[in-house]
Wavefront OBJ file of the C-alpha trace (Angstrom):
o trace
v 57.359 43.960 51.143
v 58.476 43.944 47.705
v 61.970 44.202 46.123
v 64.161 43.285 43.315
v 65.492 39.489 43.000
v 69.164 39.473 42.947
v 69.695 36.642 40.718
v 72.874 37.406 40.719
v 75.039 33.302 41.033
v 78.159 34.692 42.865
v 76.015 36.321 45.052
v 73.852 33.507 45.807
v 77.169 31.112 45.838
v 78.658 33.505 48.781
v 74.925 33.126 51.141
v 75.113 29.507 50.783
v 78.825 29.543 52.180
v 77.725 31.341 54.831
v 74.914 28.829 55.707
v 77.311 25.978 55.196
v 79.785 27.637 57.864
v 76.723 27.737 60.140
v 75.605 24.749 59.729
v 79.176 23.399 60.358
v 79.015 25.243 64.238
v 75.486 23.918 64.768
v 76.981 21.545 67.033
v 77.069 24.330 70.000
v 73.942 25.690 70.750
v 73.830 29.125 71.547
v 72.092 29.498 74.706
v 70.587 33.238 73.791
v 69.603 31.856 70.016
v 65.453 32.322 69.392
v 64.167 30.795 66.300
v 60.527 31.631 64.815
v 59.008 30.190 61.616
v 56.026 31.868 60.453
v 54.004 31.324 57.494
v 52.854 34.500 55.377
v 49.255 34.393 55.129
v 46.712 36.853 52.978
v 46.357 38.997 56.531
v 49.977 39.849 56.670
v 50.472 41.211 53.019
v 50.413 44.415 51.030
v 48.339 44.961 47.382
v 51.155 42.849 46.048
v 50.357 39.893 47.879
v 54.318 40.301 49.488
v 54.618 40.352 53.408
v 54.327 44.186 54.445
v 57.539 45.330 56.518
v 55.636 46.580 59.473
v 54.598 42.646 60.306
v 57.758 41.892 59.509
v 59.306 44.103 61.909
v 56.682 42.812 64.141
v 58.049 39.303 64.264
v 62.062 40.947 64.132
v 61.335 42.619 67.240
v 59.405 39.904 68.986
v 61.906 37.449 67.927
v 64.991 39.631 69.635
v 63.582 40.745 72.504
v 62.917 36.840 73.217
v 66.574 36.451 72.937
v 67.652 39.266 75.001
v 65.167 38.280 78.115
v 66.288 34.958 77.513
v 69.905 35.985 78.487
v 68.918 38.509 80.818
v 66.989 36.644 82.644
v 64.154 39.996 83.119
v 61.744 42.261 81.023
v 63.584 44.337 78.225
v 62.465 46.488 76.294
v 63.884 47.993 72.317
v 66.440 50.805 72.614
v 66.972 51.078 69.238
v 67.863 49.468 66.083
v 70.453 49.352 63.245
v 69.881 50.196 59.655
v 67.735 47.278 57.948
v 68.380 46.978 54.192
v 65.477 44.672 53.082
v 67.201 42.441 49.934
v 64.219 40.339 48.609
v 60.641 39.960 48.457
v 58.367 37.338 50.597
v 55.419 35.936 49.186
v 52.298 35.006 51.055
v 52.475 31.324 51.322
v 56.237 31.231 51.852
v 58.156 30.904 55.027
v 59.942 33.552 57.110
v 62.723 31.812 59.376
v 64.195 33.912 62.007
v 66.995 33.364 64.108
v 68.346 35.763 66.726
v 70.876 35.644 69.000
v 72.966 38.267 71.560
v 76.247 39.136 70.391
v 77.529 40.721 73.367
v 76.463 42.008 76.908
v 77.588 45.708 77.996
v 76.636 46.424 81.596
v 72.648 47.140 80.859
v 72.592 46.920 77.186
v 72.840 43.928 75.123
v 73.299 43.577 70.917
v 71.000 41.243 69.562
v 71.742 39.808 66.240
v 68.557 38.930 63.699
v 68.683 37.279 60.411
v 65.652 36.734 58.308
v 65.432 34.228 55.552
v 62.623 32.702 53.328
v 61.548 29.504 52.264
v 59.640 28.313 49.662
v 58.002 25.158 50.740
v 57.465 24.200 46.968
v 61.137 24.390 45.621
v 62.621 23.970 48.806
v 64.188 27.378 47.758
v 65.944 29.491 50.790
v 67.157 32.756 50.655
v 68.369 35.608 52.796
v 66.035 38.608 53.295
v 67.877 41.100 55.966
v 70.068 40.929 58.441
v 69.863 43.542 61.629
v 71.159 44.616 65.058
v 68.899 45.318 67.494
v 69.974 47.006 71.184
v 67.985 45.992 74.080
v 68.269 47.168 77.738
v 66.802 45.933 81.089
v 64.009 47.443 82.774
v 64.899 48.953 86.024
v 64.138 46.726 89.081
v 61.568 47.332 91.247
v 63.873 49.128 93.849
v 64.910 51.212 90.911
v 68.132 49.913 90.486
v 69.886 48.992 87.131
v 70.077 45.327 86.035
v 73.612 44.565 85.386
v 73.811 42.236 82.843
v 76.086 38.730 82.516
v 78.461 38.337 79.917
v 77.879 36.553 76.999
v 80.218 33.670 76.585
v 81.002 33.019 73.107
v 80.788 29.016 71.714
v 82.274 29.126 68.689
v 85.090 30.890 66.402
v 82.148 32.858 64.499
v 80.216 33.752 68.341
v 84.156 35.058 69.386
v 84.531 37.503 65.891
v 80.479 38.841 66.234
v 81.215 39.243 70.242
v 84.509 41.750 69.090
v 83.031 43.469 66.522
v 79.991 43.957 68.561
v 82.149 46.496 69.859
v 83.073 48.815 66.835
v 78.828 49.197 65.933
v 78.359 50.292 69.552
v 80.745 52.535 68.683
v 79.185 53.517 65.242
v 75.827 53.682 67.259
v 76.904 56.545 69.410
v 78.695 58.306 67.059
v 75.680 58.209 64.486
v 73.910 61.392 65.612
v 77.262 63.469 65.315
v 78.407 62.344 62.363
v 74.858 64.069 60.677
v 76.067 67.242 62.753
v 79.375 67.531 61.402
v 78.048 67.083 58.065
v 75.677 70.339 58.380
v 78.264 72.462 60.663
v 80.898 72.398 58.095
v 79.048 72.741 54.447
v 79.651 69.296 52.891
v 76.181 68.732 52.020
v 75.776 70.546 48.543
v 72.682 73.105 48.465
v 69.927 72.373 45.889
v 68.281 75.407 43.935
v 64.970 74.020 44.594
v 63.575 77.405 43.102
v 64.406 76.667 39.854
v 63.198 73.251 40.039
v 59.775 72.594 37.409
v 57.096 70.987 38.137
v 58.138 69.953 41.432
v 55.947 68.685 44.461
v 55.160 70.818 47.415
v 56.363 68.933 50.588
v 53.378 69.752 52.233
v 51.231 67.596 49.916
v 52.954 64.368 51.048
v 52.119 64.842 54.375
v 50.600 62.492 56.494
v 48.950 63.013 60.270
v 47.243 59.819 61.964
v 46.654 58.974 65.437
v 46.675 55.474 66.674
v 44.384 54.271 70.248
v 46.907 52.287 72.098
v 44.667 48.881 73.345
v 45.685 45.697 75.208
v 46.792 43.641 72.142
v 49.361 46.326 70.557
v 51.107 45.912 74.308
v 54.093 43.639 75.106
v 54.044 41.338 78.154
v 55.226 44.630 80.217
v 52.147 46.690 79.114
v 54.239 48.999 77.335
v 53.305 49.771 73.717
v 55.439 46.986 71.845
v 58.692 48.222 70.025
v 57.716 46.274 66.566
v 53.823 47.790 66.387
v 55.203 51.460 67.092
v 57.551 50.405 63.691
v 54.408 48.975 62.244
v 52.604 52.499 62.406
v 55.398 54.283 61.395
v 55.906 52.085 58.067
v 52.011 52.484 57.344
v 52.347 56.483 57.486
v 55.616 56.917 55.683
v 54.106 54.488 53.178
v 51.241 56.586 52.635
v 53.504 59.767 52.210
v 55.833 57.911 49.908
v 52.772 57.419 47.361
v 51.359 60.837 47.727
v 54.450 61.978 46.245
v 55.168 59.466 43.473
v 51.265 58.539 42.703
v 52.243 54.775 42.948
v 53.090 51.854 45.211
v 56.530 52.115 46.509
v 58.655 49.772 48.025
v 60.542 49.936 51.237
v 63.897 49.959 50.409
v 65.636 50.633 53.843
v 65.450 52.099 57.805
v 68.063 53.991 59.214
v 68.856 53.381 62.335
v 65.960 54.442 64.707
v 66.381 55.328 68.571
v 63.471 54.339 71.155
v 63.858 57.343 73.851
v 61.069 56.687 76.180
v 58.276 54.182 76.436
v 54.494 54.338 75.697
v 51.581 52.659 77.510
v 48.235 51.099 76.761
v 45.721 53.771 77.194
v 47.892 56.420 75.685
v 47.455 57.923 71.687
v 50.299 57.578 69.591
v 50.347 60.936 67.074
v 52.351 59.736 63.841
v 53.508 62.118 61.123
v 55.775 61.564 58.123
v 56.240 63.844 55.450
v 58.397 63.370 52.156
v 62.221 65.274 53.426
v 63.771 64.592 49.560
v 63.497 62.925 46.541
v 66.197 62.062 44.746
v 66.388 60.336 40.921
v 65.294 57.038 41.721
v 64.668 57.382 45.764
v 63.060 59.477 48.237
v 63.715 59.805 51.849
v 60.800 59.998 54.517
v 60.932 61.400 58.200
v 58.446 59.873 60.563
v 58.221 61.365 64.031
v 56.137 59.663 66.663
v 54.631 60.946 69.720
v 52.881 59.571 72.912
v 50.190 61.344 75.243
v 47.501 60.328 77.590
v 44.300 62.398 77.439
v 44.872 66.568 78.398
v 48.508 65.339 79.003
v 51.673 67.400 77.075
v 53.054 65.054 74.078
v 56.565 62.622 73.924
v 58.714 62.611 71.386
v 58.949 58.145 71.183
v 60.691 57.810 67.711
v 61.938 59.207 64.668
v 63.099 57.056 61.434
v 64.490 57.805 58.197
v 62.867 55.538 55.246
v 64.096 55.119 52.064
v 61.306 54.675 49.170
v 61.576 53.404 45.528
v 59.519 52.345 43.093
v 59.311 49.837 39.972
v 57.650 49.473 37.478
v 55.863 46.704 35.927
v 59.137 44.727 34.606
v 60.833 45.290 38.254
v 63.091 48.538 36.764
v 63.483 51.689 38.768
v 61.560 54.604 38.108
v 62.459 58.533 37.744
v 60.650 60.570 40.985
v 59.326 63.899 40.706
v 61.533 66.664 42.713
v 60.400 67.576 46.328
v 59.986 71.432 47.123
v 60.233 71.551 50.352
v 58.402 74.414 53.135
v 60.386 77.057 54.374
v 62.488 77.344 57.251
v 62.043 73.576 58.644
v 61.375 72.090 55.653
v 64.400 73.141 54.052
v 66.392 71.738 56.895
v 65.271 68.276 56.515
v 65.834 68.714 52.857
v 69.570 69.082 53.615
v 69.716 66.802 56.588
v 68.112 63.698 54.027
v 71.396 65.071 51.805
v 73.244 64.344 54.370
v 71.709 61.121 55.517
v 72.198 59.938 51.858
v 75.713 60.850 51.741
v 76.417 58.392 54.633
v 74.375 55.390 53.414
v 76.517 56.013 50.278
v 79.336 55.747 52.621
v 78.118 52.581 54.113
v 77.555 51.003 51.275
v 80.984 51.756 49.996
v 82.783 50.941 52.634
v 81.236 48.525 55.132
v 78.265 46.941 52.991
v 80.170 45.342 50.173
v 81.667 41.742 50.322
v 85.613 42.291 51.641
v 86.971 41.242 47.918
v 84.718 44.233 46.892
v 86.108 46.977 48.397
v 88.564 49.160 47.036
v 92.097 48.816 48.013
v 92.643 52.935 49.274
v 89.740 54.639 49.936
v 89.390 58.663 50.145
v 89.551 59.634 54.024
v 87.261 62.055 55.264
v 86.460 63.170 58.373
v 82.864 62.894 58.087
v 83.448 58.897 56.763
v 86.388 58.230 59.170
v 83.969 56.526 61.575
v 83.093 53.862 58.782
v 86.012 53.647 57.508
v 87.555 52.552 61.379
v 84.799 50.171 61.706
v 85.347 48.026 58.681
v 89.162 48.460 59.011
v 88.970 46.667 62.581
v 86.123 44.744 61.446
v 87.550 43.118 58.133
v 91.150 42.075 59.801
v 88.944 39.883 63.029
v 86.367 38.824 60.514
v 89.469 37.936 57.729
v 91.546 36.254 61.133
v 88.772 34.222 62.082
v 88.654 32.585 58.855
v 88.320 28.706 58.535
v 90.389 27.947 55.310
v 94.046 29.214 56.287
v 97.007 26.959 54.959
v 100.275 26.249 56.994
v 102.516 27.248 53.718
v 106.242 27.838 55.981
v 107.613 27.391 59.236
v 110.906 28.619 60.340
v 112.777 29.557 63.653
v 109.074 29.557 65.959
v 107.591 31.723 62.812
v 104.384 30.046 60.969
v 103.710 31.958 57.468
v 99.866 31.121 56.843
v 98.205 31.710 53.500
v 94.477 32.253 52.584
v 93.365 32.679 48.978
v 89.828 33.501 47.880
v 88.384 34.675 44.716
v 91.594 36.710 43.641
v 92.558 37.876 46.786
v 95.399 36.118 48.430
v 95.870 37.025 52.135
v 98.856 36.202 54.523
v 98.953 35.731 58.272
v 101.956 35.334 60.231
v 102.133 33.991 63.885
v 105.180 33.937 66.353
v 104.399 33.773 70.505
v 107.246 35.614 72.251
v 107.891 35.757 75.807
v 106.625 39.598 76.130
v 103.122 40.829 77.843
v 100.599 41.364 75.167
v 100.276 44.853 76.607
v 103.893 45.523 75.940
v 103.776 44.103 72.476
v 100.825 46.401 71.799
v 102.035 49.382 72.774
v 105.728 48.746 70.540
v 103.652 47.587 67.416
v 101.241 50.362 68.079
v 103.764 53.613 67.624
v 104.124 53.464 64.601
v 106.527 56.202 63.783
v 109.099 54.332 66.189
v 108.380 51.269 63.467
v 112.140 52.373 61.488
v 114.210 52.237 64.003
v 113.509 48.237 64.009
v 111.712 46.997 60.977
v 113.850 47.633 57.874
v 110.418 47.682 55.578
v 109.831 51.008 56.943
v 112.215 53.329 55.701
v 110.196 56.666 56.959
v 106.948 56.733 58.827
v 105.200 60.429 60.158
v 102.375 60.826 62.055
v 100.168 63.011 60.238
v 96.984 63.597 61.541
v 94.877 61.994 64.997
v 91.694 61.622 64.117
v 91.030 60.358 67.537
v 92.511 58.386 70.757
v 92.454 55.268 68.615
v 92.771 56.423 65.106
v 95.571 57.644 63.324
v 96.685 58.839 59.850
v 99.896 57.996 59.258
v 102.605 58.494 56.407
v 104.494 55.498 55.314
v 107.595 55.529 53.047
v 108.955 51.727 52.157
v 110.895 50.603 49.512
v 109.495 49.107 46.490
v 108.496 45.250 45.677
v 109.393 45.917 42.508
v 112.788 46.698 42.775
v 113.605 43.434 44.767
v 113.719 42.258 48.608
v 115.058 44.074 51.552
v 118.232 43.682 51.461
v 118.626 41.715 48.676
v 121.081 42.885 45.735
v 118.230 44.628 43.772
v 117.101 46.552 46.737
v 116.329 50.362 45.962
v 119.208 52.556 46.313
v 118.342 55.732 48.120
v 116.231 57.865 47.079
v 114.976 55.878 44.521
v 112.282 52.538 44.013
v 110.381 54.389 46.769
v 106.781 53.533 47.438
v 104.953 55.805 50.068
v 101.474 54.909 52.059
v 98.478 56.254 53.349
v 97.833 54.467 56.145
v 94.615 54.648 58.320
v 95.686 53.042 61.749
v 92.931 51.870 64.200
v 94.082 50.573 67.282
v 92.009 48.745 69.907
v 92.639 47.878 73.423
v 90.297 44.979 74.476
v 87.244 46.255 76.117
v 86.333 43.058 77.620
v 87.536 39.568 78.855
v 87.970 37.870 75.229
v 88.548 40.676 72.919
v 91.967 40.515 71.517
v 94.580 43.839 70.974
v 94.405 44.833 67.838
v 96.177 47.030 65.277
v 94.536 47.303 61.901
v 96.043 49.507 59.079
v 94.600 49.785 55.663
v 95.776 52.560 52.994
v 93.318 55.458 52.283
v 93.959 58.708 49.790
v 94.455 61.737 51.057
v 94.091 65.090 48.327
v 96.439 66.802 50.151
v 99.655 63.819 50.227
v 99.416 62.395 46.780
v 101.332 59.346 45.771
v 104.719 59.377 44.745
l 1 2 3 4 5 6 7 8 9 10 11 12 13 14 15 16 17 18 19 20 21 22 23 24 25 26 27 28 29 30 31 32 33 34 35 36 37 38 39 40 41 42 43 44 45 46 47 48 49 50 51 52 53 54 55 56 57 58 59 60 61 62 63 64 65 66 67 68 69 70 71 72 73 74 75 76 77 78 79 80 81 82 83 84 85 86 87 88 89 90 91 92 93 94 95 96 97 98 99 100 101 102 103 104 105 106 107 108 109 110 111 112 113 114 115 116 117 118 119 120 121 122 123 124 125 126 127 128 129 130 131 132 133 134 135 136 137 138 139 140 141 142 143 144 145 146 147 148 149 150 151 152 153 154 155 156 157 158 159 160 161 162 163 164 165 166 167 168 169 170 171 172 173 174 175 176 177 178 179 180 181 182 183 184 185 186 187 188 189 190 191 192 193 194 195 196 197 198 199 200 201 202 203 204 205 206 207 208 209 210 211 212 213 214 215 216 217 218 219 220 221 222 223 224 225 226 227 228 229 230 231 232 233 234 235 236 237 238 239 240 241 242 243 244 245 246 247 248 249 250 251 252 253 254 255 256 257 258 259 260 261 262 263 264 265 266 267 268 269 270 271 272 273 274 275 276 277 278 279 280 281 282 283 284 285 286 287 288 289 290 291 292 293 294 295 296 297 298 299 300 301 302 303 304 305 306 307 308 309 310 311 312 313 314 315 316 317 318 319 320 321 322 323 324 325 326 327 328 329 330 331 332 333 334 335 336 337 338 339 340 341 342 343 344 345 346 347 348 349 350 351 352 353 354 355 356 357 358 359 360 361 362 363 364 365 366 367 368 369 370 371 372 373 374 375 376 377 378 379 380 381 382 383 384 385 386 387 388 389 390 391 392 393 394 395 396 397 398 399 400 401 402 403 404 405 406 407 408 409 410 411 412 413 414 415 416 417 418 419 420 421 422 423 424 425 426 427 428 429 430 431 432 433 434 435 436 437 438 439 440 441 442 443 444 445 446 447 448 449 450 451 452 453 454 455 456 457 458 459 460 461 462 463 464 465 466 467 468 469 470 471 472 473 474 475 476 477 478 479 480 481 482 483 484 485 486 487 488 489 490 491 492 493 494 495 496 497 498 499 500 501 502 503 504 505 506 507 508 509 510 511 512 513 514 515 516
């Protein structure tokens, strides 16, 4: 597993806050929480002498489903997991640390939460790897019946924020599939002339067909086929296509989020294929398909992941990759599905990936980012409420003005308990285009578009900061000092005992209501 260092200071200054707020709630055990330690021997590495991803997801997967039968309480078994960025690079010799825990219960599925880290036992050196989300459900009982599942009772003020947002990424999870749809069925992923591309590779040369004997060891505890050696296989063969294309060793950069939809058993054959979908300037993307089948028996579509390859060269820089031409007919549809694919990592990373203090004030809604774009709008006002370091700056008539600064952000919260059911209070706050007739900092506010039952675009007209308070002697006249909004509006009933109601707004750009 190899990868750039970061060596970046503010970077590495923000990971050890986050291990200092950990360490500050290690007082309450999490009763779910699984920790392994394994050290990276010769056995477990690539040619670079760096742990290889497929043991890594090995241990990942071993070390959540742990955690999930240790809230369960029964066998369970990988449904699917979340996209896995891999950061840094882990030397044989070193330490991987993993810690997982679930998030959050829902009926018969659970979120697990895994974080990787490495240690150097010679500097005493630690340093974060990845961080996924793995989704485990219960096997069936022996009646047949689904195992409902307890809830998970959150410990501490960080278990409470994961256990909400837990919420929004099962969201993102089921929406994943359509998003890619949407993308194709309305023409936003450009078309390539591939013709007129020189020298370019024929897809056909990357591929890669291998078929792997199921035996007792590569089974879990159930005897089914276990989740993290199917990922194992599937790394080795999209490797191997990867290098076909660019003649070199490339690194794993990152797995989209991969779907488990039916199990395999020891005794069957596992039929792997990847093949190189797109290459892009520095990156190519590689489909792997996997399929089970015992003897004269028809075959099962298990799995299909998306990998992301790059490679560097010898002073750790990125290197140009020859163009992909892909086959005809199906070929050419994964070419503009791993256009699409790209397109929403880029949109991950824009919106959701980057530290909070990162990301843009207004971003550009679209319709085919408007699911990312909900999740880190709900996400960032929990995560930013949750927040250790807010500072009692005013109190007046039962009203407590908070203040948070950070970096060069300064953030306000304001908190007032009145005598009304929170239902109630939701549903006034919530309407926003009623907001006027009672809160003089909206002068105009129109409903412009539903993007959904729980998303809204919304026009917002208030009058300027710079022309004075509301109210106040320099206050705009009419007409003029206007400032008008973009607002996204995401609001969220709780979907379980401890969530909270929530309304989160953040501005976004829209090309057809530019800014007055």
């Amino acid at each position: 597993m190899s990868s750039r260092v970061s060596g970046d200071p503010e970077k590495e200054k923000e990971e050890e806050e986050e291990e200092d707020d950990e360490e500050e709630e290690e007082g309450s055990v999490n009763p779910t929480e699984v920790k392994m330690s394994q050290i990276v021997m010769p056995g477990h590495s690539n040619h670079r002498q760096e742990l290889s991803v497929g043991q890594l997801l090995k241990w990942i997967d071993s070390s959540a489903c742990l955690s999930a039968e240790r809230h369960a309480g029964c066998p369970c078994i990988t449904a699917s997991m979340d996209d896995i960025h891999f950061e840094h690079t882990i030397s044989v010799g070193q330490v991987v640390n993993i810690k997982a825990k679930v998030n959050r219960a829902f009926n018969t599925s659970m979120e697990v939460d895994v974080q990787v880290s490495c240690e150097d036992l010679f500097s005493d050196r630690h340093w974060r790897v990845c961080h996924a989300f793995a989704t485990f459900v219960t096997q069936r009982s022996n009646t047949g019946k689904k195992v409902i599942l307890k809830p998970v009772v959150p410990h501490t003020e960080k278990e409470q924020v994961e256990y909400s947002v837990a919420a929004e990424r099962r969201r993102v999870r089921m929406l994943h599939d359509d998003i890619i749809k949407d993308l194709l069925s309305h023409g936003s992923v450009l078309q390539a002339d591939n013709t007129a591309v020189g020298h370019a590779v024929a897809a056909e040369k990357t591929k890669v067909e291998s078929v792997e004997l199921v035996l007792p060891p590569h089974a879990n505890h159930q005897v089914n086929t276990f989740g993290g050696q199917i990922m194992a296989w599937m790394v080795n063969v999209a490797t191997i296509a990867a290098s076909r294309l660019c003649r070199a060793h490339p690194t794993l950069r990152s797995i989209d989020m991969l779907t488990f939809r039916g199990p395999s058993q020891v005794g069957d054959r596992l039929l792997l294929r990847a093949i190189v979908n797109n290459a892009f300037k520095n990156s190519m993307e590689v489909g792997v398909r996997a399929e089970a089948y015992h003897e004269a028996g028809p075959n099962r579509h298990i799995n299909s992941a998306f990998m992301t390859f790059e490679v560097l060269d010898d002073h750790r820089k990125l290197c140009t990759l020859p163009r992909i031409r892909p086959e005809p007919l199906e070929g050419e549809r994964r070419f503009q599905e791993a256009i699409a694919r790209k397109k929403i990592r880029l949109d991950r990373k824009y919106i959701i990936s980057q530290k909070q203090g990162e990301v843009p004030l207004s971003v550009p809604w679209d319709p085919r980012n408007q699911v990312y774009l909900s999740y880190n709008n709900v996400s960032a006002l929990k995560m930013l409420a949750a927040r250790k370091n807010w500072r009692l700056s005013s109190e007046k008539d039962k009203v407590r003005l908070f203040t948070l600064e950070h970096k060069s952000m300064l953030s306000f919260r304001v908190e007032s308990e009145v005598d009304v059911p929170a239902h109630r209070a939701f549903r006034l706050l919530a309407e926003l285009s009623d907001r006027p007739s009672w809160d003089p900092h909206y002068q105009n506010c129109e409903l412009i578009y539903r993007v959904d039952d729980d998303d809204f675009l919304y026009r917002v007209v208030t009058p300027s900061v710079r022309q004075g308070g509301v109210g106040s002697p320099t206050s705009a006249q009419p007409g003029e000092g206007i400032q008008d909004f973009i607002l996204l509006a995401s609001k969220r009933k709780p979907c379980g005992s401890g969530d909270p109601y929530v309304i989160a707004l953040r501005s976004v750009s829209l090309p057809t209501h530019p800014p007055h």
